[in-house]
VOGU-3710 file (C-alpha; in Angstrom, 3 decimals, decimal comma):
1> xxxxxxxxxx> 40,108/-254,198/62,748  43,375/-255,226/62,815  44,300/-258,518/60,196  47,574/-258,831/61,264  49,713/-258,001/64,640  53,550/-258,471/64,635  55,311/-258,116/68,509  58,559/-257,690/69,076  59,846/-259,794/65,980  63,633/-260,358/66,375
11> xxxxxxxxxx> 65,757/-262,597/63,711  69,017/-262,911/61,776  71,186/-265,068/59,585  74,330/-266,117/61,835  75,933/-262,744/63,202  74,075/-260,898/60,828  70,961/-259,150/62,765  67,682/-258,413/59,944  65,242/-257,494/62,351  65,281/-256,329/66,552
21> xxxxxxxxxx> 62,304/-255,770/68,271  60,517/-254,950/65,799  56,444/-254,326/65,968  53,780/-254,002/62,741  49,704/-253,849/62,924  48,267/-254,188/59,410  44,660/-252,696/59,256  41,929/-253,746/57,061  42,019/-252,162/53,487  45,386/-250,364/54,334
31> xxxxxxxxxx> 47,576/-250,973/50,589  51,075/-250,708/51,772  54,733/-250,205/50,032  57,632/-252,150/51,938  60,419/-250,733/50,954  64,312/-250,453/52,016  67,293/-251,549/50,526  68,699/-254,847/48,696  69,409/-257,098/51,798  67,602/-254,780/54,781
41> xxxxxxxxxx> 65,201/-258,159/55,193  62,077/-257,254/52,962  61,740/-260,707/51,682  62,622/-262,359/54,709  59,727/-260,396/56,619  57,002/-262,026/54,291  58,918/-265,503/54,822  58,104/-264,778/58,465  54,628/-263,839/57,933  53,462/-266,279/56,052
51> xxxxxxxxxx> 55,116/-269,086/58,026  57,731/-269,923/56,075  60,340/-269,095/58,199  60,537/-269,235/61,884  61,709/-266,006/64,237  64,269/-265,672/67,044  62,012/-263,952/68,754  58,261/-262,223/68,493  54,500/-263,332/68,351  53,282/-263,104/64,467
61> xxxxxxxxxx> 49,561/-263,645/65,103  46,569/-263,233/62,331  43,407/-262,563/62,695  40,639/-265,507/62,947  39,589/-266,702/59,129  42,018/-264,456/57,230  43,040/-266,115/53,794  46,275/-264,800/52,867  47,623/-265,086/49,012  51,372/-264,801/48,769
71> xxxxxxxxxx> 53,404/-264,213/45,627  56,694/-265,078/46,146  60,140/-264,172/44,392  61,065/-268,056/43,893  57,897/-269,931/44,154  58,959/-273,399/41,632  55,967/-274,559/39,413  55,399/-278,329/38,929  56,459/-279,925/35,899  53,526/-282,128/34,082
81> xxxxxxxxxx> 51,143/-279,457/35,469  49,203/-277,092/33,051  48,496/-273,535/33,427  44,274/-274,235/33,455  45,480/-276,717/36,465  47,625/-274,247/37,948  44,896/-272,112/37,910  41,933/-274,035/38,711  44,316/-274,625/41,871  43,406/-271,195/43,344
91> xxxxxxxxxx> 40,138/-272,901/44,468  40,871/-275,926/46,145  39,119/-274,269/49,161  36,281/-274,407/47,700  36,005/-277,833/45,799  36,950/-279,049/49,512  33,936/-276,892/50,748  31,607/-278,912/48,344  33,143/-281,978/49,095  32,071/-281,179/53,243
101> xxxxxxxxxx> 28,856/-280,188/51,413  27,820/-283,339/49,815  29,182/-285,430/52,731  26,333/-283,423/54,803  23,637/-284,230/52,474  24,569/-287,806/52,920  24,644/-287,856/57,019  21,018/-285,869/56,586  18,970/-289,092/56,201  20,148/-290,677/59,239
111> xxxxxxxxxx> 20,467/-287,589/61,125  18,519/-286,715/64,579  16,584/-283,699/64,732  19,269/-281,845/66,604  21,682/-282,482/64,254  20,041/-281,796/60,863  19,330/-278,193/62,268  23,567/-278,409/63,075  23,851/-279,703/59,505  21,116/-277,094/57,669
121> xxxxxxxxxx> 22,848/-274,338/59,412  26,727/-275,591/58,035  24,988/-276,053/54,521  23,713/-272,807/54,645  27,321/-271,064/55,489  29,251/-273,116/53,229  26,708/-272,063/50,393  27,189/-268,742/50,818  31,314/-268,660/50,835  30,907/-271,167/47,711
131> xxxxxxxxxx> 28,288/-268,395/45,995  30,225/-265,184/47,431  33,714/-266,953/45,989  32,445/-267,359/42,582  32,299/-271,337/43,072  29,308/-271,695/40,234  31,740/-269,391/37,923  34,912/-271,138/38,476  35,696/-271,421/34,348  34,340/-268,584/33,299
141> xxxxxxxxxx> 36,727/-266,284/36,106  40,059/-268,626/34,714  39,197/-267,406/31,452  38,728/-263,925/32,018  41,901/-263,309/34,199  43,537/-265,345/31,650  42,956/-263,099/28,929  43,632/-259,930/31,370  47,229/-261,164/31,761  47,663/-263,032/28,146
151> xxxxxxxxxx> 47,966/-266,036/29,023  45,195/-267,554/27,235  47,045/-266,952/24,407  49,884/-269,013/25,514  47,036/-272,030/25,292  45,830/-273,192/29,129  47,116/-276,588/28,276  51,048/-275,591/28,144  53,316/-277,223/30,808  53,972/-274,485/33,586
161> xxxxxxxxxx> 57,550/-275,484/33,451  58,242/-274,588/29,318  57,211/-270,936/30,478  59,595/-267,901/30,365  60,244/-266,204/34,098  57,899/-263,594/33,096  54,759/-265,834/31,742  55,858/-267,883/35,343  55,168/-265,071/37,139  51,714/-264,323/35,064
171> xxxxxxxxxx> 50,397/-267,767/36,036  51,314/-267,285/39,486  50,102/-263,740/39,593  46,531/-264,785/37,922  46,216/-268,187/40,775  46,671/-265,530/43,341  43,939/-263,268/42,242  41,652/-265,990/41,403  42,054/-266,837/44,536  40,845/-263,342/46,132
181> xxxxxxxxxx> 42,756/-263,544/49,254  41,623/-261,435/51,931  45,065/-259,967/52,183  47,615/-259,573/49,041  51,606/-260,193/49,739  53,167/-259,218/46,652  56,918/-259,628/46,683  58,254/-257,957/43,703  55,339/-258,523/41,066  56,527/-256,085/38,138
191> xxxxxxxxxx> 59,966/-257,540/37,700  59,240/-259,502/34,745  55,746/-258,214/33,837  55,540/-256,127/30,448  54,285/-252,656/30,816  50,910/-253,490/29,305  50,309/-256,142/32,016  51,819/-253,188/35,116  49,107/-250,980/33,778  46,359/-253,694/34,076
201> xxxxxxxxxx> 47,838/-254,726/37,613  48,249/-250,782/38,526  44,360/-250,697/38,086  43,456/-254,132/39,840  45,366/-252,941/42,622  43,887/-249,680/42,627  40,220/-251,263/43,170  41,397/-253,808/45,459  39,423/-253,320/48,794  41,091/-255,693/51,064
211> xxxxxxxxxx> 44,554/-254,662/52,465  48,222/-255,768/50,332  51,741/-255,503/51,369  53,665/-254,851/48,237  57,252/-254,903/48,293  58,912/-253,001/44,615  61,822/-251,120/43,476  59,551/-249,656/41,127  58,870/-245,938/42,005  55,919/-245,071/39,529
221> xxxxxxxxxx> 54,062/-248,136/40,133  54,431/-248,157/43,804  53,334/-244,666/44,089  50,234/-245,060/41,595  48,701/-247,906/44,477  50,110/-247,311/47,698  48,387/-245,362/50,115  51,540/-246,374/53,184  54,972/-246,938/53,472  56,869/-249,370/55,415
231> xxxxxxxxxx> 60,331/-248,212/55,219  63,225/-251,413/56,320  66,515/-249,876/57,688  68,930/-250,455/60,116  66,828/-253,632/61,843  64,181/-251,278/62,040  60,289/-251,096/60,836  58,844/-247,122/60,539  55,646/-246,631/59,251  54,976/-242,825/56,750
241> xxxxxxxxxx> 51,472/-242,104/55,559  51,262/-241,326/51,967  53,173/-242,711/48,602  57,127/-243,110/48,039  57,748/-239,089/47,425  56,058/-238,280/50,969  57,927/-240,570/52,314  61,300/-239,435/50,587  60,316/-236,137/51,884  59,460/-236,671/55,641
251> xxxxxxxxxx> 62,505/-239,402/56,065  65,117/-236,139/54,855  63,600/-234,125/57,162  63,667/-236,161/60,274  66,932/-237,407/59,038  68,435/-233,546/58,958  66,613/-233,201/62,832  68,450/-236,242/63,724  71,896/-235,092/62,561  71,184/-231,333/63,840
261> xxxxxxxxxx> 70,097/-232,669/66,973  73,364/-234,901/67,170  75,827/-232,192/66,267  74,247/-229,993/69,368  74,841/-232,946/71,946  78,201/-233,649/70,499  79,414/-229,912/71,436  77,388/-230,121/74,570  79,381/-233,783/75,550  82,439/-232,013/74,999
271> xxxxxxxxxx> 82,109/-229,098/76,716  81,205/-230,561/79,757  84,011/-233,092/79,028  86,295/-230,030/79,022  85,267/-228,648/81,756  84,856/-231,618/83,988  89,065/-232,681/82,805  89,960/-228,310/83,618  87,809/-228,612/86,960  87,847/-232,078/88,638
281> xxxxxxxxxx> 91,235/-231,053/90,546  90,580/-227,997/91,929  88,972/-228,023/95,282  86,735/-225,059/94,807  85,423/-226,246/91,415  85,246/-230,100/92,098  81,680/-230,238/93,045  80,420/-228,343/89,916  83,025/-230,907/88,138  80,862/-233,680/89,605
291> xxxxxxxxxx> 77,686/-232,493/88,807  78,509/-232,473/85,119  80,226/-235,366/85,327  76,844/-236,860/86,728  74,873/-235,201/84,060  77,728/-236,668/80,830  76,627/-240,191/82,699  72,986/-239,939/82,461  73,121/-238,205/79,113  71,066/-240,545/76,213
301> xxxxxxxxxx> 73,977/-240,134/73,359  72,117/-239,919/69,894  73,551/-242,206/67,958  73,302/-241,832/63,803  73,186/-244,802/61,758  75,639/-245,623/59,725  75,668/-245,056/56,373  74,665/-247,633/54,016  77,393/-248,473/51,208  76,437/-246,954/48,083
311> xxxxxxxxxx> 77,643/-249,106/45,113  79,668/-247,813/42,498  79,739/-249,405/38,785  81,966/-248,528/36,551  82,538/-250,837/33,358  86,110/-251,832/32,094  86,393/-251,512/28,377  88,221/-253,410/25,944  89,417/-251,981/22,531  87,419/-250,609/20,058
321> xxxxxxxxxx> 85,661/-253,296/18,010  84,822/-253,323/13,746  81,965/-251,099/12,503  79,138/-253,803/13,098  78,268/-255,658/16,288  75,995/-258,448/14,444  74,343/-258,753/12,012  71,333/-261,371/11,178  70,173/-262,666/7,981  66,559/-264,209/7,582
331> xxxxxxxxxx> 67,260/-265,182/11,033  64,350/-267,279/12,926  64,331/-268,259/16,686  62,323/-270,108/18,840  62,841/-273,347/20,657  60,291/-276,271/18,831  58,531/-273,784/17,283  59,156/-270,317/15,626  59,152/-267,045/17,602  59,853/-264,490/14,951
341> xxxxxxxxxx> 59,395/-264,024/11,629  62,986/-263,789/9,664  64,903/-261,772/10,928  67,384/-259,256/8,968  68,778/-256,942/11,827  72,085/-255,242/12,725  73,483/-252,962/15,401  76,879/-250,758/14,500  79,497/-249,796/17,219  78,410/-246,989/19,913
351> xxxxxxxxxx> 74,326/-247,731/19,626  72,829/-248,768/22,813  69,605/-250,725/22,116  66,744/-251,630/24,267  64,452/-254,401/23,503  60,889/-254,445/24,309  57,599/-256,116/24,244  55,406/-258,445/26,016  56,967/-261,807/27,995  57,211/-264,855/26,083
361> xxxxxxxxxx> 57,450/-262,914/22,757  61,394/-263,721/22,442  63,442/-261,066/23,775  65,888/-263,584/26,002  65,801/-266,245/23,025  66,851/-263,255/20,997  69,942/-262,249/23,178  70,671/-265,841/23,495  70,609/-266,716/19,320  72,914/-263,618/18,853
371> xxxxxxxxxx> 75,378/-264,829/21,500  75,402/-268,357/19,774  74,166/-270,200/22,821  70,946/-271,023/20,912  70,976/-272,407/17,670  68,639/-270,109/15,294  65,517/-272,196/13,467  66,733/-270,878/10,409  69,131/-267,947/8,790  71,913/-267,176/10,691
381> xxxxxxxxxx> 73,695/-264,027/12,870  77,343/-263,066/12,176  79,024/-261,377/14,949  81,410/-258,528/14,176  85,053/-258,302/14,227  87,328/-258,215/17,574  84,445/-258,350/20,080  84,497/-258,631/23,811  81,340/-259,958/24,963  79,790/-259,456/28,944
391> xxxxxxxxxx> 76,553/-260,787/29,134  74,162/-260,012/32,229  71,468/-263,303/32,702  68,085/-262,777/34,194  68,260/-264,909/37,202  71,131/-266,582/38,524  70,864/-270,529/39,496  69,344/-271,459/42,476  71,738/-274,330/43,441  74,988/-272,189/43,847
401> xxxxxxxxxx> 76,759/-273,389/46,840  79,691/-270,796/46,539  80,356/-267,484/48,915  80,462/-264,315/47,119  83,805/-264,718/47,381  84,391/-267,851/45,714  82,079/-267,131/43,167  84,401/-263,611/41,771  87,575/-265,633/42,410  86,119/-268,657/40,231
411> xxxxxxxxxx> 85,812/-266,239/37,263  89,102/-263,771/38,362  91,442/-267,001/39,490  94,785/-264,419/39,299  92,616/-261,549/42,149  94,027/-261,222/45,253  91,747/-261,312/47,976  92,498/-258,164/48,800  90,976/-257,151/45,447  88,234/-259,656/45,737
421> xxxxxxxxxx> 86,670/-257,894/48,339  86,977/-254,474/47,046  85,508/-255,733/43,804  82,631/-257,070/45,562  82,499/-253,262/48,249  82,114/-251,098/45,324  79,118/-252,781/44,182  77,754/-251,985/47,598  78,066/-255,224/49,414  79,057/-255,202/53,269
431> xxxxxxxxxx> 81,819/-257,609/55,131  79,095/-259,301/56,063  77,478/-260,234/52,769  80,683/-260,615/51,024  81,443/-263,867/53,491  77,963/-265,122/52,991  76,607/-268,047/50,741  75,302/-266,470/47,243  71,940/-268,287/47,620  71,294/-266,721/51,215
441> xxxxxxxxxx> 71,244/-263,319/50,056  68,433/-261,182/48,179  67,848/-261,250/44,644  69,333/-257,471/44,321  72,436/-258,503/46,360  72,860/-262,116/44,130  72,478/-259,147/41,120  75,199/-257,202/42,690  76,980/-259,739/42,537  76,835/-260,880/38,873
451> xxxxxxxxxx> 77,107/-257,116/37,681  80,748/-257,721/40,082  81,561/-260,088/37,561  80,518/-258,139/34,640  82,194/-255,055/35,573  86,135/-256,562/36,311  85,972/-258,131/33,008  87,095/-256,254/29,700  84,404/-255,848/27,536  83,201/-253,495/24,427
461> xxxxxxxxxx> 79,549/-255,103/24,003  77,235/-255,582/26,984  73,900/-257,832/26,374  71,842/-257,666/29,421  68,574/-259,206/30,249  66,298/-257,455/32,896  69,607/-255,809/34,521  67,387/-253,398/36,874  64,848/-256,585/38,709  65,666/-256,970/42,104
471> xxxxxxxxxx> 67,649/-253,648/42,830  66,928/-250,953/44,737  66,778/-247,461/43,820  70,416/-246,511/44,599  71,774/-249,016/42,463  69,874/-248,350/39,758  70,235/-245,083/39,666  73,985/-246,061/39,423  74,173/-248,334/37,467  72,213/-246,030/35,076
481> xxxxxxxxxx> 74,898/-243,775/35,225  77,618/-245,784/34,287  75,715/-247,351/31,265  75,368/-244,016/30,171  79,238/-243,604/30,472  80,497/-246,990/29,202  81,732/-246,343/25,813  81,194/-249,493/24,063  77,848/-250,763/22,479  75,086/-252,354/24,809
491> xxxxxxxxxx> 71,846/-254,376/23,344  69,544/-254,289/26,616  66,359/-256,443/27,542  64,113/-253,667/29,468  60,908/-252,852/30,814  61,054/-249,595/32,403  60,679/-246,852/30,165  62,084/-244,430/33,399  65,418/-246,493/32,734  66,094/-246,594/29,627
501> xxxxxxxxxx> 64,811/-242,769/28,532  68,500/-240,587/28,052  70,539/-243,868/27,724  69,227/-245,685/24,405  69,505/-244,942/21,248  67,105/-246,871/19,777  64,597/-248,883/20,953  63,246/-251,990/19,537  59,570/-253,259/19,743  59,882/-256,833/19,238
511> xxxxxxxx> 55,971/-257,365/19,220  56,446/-256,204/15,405  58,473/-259,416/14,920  56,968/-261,963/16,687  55,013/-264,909/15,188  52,741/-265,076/18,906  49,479/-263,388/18,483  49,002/-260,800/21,616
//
């Protein structure tokens, strides 16, 4: 049976097309990877779906009944609300169910005999969704999921808005599956998730009968739950049976038909051109000149898509700094309240240092105590001599009005705009994108942007927080690469293991220095 049905779905952003004529069918239990590059309209797609955003063109239509849970890239959590609030808010269904409930035991008493067997029948339904939705177990399932994702540690009574991005994303993460949707719409879920909490969302995904749409940049995960891909490109939707390598596979091989196929026509259109130019004159050949005139006319020319812009990061470095980076002494962070034991830490010139461990343990308040932007609780870091500082920030602010253009001339005022643009091309950004508004675009292309920044500027240490959410697997792959390359030291906030294996040096647990119990 057939949840949802998408028709001839057309839409864009000014003269920038995302989608043309495009058509999707989602089945029942089907667990599906949407995948395609930063910017090809992933995220825009479940905006469509879910109503958030209306098409140019196309019928989205679901099926009668179907609840649909949606975790979005930038949904913004209430301040003054709790996380036990946040959570118990997966089943506001269902304490609006009761409420229909009790006001049909009131009508009962005054009720003809016609209508109290309408009423009997509508308590009857409503107390089987409440019993086959868990109503009677409400606390006991906010506890449970609360402990799967460690949150109950965090206490249920915190504000939702003193969270970290990743314990954000937990809460959000644990309403939607309290809420057992009949359809999952998971836009990016691992991006700040530790791996301990991937592996326990790996294997709730992996006995989740009802269908999901899962959009990720993340190759093992995706493959380990995925049974089809979606694959965005070039305004189009194509569907592959089978995980992320089958897919890689089949999509080279029709890509090499294509491109075999369009080399063949190419000498075919110009030998007929050829002849048809040698020919066309001549009275005895003119008819035979016609003829494959005719058939160059009717000919349906293969075109190939054009190639997408692959980005290309390479670091500027500054001169070589003194023999230690930093250094801390009994240093303690945190906010109100400690997050680390005292701290006595240092990292020497060269080392590249990744630092892991669950979210909310410290790793940002870390990077952001050595860079002096928070003040420690107590002890103190001392940075070493003749440093040149880039630091990479998890998410960018949502209220940026600038272009992309605007935004790399703010921070390069003496750029040409000739070099502007080129700055902002190598990182694989189109015309297009370059011209746009820097909140309109996706959260790998606002990236993109901020590595821009990072790259143009001289540096010899490079703290970055979460550099690889958001992008796709070309520009990670790159930018890989030219971490590996850059020369100077980098202290890196990580959570894939299959990114930081060959570049680090040394890799920090920071679960062995926190003062949160996990």
């Amino acid at each position: 049976m057939s949840i949802l049905n998408v028709e001839n779905l057309t839409h864009g952003f000014g003269d920038r097309a995302i989608f043309e004529d495009v058509s999707f069918r989602l089945l029942k239990g089907e667990h599906i990877g949407l995948i395609g590059a930063n910017g090809e309209g992933k995220s825009t797609f479940m905006n469509i779906i879910t109503g958030k955003l209306m098409p140019d063109e196309g019928k989205i239509e679901w099926a009668k009944n179907v609840r649909v849970g949606y975790l979005d890239q930038h949904t913004v959590l209430e301040k003054g609300m709790t996380i036990r609030e946040v959570l118990a808010s997966a089943f506001q269904f269902l304490f609006e169910m009761e409420e229909r409930m009790n006001d049909l035991c009131d009508k009962m008493g005054d009720a003809t005999p016609e209508e109290l067997e309408a009423y009997m029948e509508e308590l009857g339904t409503i107390q089987d969704l409440l019993t086959m939705h868990d109503f009677y177990m409400i606390d006991a399932k906010v506890e449970e999921v609360s402990k799967a994702l460690g949150l109950a540690d965090l206490g249920l009574e915190r504000d939702v808005t003193e969270l970290s991005g990743g314990q954000r994303t937990k809460v959000l993460l644990a309403k939607l599956l309290l809420e057992k949707p009949d359809i999952l719409l998971l836009d990016e879920p691992t991006n700040y998730l530790d791996v301990e909490h991937i592996e326990w969302l790996k294997r709730y995904l992996n006995e989740y009968e009802n269908a999901f749409i899962l959009i990720s940049h993340d190759i093992p995960f995706l493959n380990s739950v995925i049974n089809l891909i979606y694959h965005m490109d070039n305004r189009q939707l194509t569907r592959y049976v089978g995980d992320y390598d089958k897919f890689q596979e089949v999509y080279a091989m029709k890509k090499s038909q294509l491109e075999a196929a369009y080399n063949r026509q190419q000498k075919e259109i110009a030998d007929l051109k050829d002849f048809v130019a040698r020919n066309k004159a001549r009275v005895s050949t003119r008819n035979m000149a016609m003829s494959r005139q005719k058939k160059l006319d009717k000919m349906d020319v293969i075109e190939l898509a054009a190639e997408k812009p692959k980005p290309e990061f390479n670091f500027r470095e500054a001169r070589t700094p003194g023999r230690y980076i930093f250094q801390t002494k009994d240093l303690i962070i945190g906010y109100n309240e400690p997050l680390s034991k005292p701290l006595n830490l240092e990292m020497e010139r060269g080392e590249k240092i990744v630092l892991t461990g669950a979210n909310g343990i410290g790793k940002t308040t870390l990077l952001k105590s050595i860079l002096g932007l928070i003040k420690p609780l107590d002890g103190g870091v001392e940075q070493g001599d003749y440093l040149y500082i880039g630091y990479f920030e998890q998410e960018m602010s949502p209220d940026v009005e600038t272009t992309c253009i605007e935004e790399i001339w703010k921070e390069f005022p003496g750029f040409t705009q000739y070099e502007v643009r080129s700055a902002l091309a190598k990182c694989g950004l189109t015309t297009k994108h370059i011209e746009s508004k820097v909140k309109v675009l996706s959260g790998g292309e606002q990236a993109k942007v901020r590595l821009c920044k990072l790259m143009n500027r001289d540096t010899n240490v490079l703290l970055l927080d979460e550099p690889t959410n958001h992008l796709d697997v070309d520009a990670k792959d790159e930018l890989k690469r030219a971490l590996k390359e850059y020369k100077g030291s980098i202290l890196m906030v990580c959570h894939e293991p299959e990114f930081y294996e060959g570049l680090a040096t040394q890799v920090w647990d920071c679960t062995k220095w926190t003062t949160k119990v996990f």
